[in-house]
C-alpha positions as CSV (number, residue, x, y, z in Angstrom):
1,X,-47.4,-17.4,1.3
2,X,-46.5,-21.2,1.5
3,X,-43.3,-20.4,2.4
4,X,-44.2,-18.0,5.1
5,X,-46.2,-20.5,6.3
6,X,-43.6,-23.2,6.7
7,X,-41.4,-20.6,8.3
8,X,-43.9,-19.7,11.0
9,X,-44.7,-23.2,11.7
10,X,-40.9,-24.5,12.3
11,X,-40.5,-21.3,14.8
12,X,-43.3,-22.6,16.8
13,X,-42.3,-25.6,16.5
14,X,-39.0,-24.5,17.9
15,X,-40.7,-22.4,21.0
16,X,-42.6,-25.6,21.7
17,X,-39.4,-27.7,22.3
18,X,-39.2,-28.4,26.3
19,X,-35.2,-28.9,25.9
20,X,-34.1,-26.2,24.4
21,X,-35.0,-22.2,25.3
22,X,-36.8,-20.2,22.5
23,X,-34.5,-17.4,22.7
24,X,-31.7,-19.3,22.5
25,X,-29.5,-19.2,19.0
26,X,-26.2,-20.5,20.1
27,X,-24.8,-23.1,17.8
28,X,-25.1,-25.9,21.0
29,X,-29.0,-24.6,21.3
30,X,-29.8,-25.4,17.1
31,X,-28.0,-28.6,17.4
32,X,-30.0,-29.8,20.0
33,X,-33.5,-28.9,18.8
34,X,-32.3,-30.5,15.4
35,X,-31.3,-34.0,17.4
36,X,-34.6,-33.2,19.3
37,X,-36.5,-33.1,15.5
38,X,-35.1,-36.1,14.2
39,X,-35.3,-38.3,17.0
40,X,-39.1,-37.6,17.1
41,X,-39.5,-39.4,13.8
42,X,-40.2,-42.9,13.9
43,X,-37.8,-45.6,14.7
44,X,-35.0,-43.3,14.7
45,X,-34.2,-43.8,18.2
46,X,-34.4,-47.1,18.3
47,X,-31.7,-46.7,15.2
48,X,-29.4,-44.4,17.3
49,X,-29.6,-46.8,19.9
50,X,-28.6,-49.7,17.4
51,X,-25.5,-47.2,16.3
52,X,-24.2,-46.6,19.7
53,X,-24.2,-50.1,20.5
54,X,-22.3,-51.1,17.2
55,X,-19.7,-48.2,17.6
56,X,-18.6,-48.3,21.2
57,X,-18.6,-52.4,21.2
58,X,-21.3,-53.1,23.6
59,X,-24.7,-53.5,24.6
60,X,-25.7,-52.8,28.3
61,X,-29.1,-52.8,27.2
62,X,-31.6,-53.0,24.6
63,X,-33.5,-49.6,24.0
64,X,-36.0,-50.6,26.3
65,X,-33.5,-50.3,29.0
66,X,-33.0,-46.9,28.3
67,X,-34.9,-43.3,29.1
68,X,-35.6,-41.8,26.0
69,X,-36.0,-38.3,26.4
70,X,-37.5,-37.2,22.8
71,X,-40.4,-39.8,23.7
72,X,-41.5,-37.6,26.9
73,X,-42.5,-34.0,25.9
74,X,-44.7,-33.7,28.9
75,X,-41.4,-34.7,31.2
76,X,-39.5,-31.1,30.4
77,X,-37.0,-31.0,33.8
78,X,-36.3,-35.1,33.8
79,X,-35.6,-34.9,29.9
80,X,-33.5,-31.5,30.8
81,X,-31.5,-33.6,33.2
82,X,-31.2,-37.0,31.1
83,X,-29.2,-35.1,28.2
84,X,-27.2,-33.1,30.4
85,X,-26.2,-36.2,33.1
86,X,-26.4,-38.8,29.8
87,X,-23.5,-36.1,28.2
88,X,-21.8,-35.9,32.0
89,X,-21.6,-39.8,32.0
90,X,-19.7,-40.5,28.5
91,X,-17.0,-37.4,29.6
92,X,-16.4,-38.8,32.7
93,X,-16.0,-42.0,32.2
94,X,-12.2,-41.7,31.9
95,X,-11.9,-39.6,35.2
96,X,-14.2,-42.0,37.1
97,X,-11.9,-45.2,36.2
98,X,-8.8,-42.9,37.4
99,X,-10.8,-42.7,40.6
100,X,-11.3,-46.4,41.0
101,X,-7.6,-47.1,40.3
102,X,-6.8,-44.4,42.9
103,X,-8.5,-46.2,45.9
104,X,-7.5,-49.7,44.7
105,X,-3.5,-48.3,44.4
106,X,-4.4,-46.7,48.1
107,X,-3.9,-50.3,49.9
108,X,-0.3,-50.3,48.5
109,X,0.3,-46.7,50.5
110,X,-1.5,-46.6,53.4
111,X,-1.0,-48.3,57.2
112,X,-2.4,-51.7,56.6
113,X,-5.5,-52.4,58.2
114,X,-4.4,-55.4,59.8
115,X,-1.3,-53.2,62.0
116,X,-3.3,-50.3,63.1
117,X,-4.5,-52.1,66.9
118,X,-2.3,-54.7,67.1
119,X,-2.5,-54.5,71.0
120,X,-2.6,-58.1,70.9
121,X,1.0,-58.5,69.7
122,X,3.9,-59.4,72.3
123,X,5.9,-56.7,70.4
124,X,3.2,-54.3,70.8
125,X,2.6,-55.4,74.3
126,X,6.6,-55.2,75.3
127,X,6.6,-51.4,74.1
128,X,3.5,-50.3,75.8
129,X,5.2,-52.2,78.9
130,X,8.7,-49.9,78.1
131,X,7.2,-46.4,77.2
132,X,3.8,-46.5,78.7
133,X,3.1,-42.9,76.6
134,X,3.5,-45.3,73.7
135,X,-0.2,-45.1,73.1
136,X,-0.3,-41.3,73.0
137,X,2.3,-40.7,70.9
138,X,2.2,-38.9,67.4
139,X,3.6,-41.8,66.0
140,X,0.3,-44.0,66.9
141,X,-2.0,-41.3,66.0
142,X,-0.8,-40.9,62.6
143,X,0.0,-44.6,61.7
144,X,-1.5,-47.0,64.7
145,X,0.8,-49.8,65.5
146,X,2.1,-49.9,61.9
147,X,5.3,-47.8,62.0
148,X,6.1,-50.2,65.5
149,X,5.4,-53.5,63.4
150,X,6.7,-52.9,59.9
151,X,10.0,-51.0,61.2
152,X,10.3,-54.1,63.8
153,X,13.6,-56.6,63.3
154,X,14.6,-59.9,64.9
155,X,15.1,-63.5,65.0
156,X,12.7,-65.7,62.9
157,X,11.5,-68.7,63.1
158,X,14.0,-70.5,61.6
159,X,17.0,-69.1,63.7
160,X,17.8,-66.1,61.7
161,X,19.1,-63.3,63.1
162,X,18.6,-59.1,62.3
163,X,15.5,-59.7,60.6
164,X,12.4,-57.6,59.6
165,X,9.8,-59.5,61.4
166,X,7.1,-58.5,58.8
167,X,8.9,-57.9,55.6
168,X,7.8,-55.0,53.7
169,X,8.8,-52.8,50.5
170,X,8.8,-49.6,52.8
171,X,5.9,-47.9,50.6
172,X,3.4,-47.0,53.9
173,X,3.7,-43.2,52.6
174,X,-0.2,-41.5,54.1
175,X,-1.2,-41.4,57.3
176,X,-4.4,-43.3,58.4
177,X,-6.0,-39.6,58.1
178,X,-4.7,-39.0,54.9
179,X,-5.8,-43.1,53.2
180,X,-9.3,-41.9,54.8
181,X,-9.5,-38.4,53.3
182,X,-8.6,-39.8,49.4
183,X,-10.6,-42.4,50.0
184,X,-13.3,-40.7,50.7
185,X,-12.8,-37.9,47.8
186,X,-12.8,-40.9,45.8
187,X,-16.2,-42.6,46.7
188,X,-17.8,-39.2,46.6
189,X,-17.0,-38.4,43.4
190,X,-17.7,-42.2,42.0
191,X,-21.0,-41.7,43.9
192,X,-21.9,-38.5,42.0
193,X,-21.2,-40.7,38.6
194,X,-23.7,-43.2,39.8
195,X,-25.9,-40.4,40.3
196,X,-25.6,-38.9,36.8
197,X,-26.0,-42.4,35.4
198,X,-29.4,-42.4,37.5
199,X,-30.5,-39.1,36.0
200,X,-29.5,-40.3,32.6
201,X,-32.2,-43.0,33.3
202,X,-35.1,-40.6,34.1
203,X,-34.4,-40.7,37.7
204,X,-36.6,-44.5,36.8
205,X,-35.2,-47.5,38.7
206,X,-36.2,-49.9,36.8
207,X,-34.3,-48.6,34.0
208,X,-30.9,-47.8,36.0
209,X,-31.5,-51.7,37.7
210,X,-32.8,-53.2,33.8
211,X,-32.4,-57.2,34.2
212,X,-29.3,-57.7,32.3
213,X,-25.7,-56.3,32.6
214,X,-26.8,-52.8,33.9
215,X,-29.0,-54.4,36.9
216,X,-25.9,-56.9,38.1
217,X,-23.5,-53.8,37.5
218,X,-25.2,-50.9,39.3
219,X,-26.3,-53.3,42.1
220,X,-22.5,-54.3,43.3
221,X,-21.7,-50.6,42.4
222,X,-24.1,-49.2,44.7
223,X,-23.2,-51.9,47.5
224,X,-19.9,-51.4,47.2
225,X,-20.3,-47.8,47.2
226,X,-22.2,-48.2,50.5
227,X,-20.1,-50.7,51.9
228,X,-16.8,-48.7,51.5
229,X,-18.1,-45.4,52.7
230,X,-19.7,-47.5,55.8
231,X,-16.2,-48.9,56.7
232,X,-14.1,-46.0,55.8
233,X,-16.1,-43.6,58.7
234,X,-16.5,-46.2,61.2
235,X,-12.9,-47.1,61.0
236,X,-13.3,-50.7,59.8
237,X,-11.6,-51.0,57.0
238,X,-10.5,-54.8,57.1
239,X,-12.5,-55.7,53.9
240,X,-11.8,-52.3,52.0
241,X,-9.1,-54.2,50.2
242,X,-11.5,-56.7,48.5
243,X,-14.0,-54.0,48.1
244,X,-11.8,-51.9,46.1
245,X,-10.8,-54.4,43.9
246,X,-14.7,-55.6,43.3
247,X,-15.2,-51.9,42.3
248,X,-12.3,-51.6,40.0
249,X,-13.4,-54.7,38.2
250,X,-17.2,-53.5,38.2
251,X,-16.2,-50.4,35.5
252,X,-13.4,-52.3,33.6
253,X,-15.4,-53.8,30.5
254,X,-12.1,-56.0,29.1
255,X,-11.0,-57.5,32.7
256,X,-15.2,-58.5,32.7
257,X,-14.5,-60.3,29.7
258,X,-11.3,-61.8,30.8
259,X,-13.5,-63.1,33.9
260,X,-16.5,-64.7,32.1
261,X,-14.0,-66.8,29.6
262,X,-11.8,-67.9,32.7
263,X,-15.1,-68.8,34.5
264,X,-16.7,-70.8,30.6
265,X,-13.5,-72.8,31.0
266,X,-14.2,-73.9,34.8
267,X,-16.6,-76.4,33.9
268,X,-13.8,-78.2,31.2
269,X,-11.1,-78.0,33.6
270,X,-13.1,-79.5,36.8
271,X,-11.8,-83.6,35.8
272,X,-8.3,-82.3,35.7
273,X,-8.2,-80.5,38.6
274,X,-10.2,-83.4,40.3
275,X,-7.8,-85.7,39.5
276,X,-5.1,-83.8,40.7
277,X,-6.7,-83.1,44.0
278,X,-7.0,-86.9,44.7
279,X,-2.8,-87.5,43.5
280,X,-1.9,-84.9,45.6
281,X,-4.0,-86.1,48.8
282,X,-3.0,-89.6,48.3
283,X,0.7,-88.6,48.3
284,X,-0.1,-86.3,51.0
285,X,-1.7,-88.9,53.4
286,X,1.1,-91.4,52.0
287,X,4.0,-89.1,53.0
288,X,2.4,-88.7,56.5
289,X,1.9,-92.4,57.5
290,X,5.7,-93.3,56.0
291,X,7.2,-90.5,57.2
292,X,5.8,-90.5,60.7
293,X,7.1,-89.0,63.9
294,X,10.7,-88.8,61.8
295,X,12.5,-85.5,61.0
296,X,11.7,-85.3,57.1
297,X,8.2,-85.7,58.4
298,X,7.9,-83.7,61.3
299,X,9.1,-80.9,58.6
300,X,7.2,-81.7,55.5
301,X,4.4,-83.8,56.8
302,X,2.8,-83.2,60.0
303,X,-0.3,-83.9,59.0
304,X,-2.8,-84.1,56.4
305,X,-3.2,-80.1,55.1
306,X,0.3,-79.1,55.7
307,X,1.3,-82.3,53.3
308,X,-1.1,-81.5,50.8
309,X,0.6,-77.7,51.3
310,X,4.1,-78.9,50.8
311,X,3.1,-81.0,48.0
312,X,0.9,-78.5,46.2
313,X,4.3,-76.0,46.6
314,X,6.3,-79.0,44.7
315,X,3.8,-78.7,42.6
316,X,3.6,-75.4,41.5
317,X,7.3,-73.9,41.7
């Protein structure tokens, strides 16, 4: 009878679970309502908390940051919805990093924002003046004044003739269409990450934006998110660049680490660098009085900034 009793008890136990169906008996169904069981005890979660942290090497929060599900029986579709998204996070990490080095590896392939109206170029200006249906042209359409500029040779400055006017590795393979389309496919689906990572907090802001690492984290992911959608469908993608790179650098945990030692050593390396920066204005503003209105200066030394320029290249190659 004991026995019986025990038996009845864990089956209602198991039809009062809010995560898992009753008439479910897959394997993934038992598993669950066992996690479910345990983590109802006392202090295990904060315990599988503690584990995670240990194994994967990192802490973005303490367990207070977190959404426990097992801790909110009367929450049934936000507990649903924090396993599932909290499973759909760790998979995807992997694909969502892909992503990110996808759009930062897009400014190496696509029409440079800086060429795509470059009206304001005399090159530019001499070919709408020779083939007024310039403007209409496929060629425009597909890769603004890009293909015009970057395809364009002549004499430089310094007297040199047959040259490529903006050197280039000849790597502009997408159209502007095509940079916006992947870029686009690429925010999306970062965006839907960010969105999992919200349901895996309960849908609660204060635990997705926790003061810490995840609040600094999320907030230049979501602003960057916004930012680089923003630019991408009003067309002004001078800063997408520098976005994509802050993005990049938002998910990748080692180049974080790399960043916060360089910037600990800042403060150690600010005499050195001072000192420097005096030496080579000194010399600078030296080589500008001595050398004035001659040809070594006119070249070298012109004037304060393009000294401290010349010097700083003596300096450094």
């Amino acid at each position: 009878l004991d026995v019986c009793i025990r038996h009845q008890s864990k089956m209602m136990e198991s039809e009062s679970t809010p995560l898992v169906s009753s008439k479910s008996n897959s394997s993934v169904s038992r598993q669950i309502n066992e996690r479910y069981v345990a983590l109802k005890e006392r202090g295990v979660g904060h315990a599988a908390h503690l584990i995670k942290d240990a194994v994967i090497g990192r802490q973005d929060a303490p367990y207070a940051g977190y959404y426990d599900p097992y801790q909110n029986e009367q929450k049934a579709w936000r507990n649903t919805f924090s396993v599932i998204c909290g499973r759909l996070v760790v998979q995807l990490r992997g694909v969502v990093i892909f992503s990110n080095w996808i759009i930062f590896m897009l400014t190496f392939f696509e029409p440079p924002p800086w060429c795509r109206d470059a009206s304001h170029l005399q090159i530019v200006a001499d070919e709408y003046e020779y083939d007024p249906a310039y403007s209409n042209s496929s060629t425009v359409k597909e890769y603004g004044d890009c293909k015009l500029l970057l395809d364009a040779y002549g004499t430089t400055a310094d007297d040199e003739e047959n040259q490529q006017l903006y050197p280039n590795s000849n790597t502009m393979w997408l159209t502007i269409y095509q940079s916006k389309l992947v870029e686009l496919t690429c925010v999306f689906f970062i965006a839907m990450y960010m969105a999992f990572a919200f349901a895996d907090d309960g849908f609660v802001p204060r635990l997705f934006f926790y003061p810490g690492y995840k609040r600094w984290t999320h907030s230049v992911q979501c602003l960057v998110l916004v930012c680089l959608f923003s630019s991408t469908v009003f067309e002004n993608t001078t800063c997408n660049p520098f976005l994509r790179m802050l993005i990049l650098g938002s998910f990748l945990r080692r180049f974080q680490r790399e960043l916060w030692t360089f910037l600990k050593m800042v403060p150690a390396l600010l005499m050195p660098l001072s000192m420097l920066a005096i030496i080579v204005f000194f010399y600078s503003w030296f080589g500008v009085v001595v050398f004035y209105n001659s040809p070594q200066g006119i070249a070298a030394f012109p004037n304060l900034a393009e000294g401290m320029w010349t010097l700083w290249i003596c300096i450094t190659t």
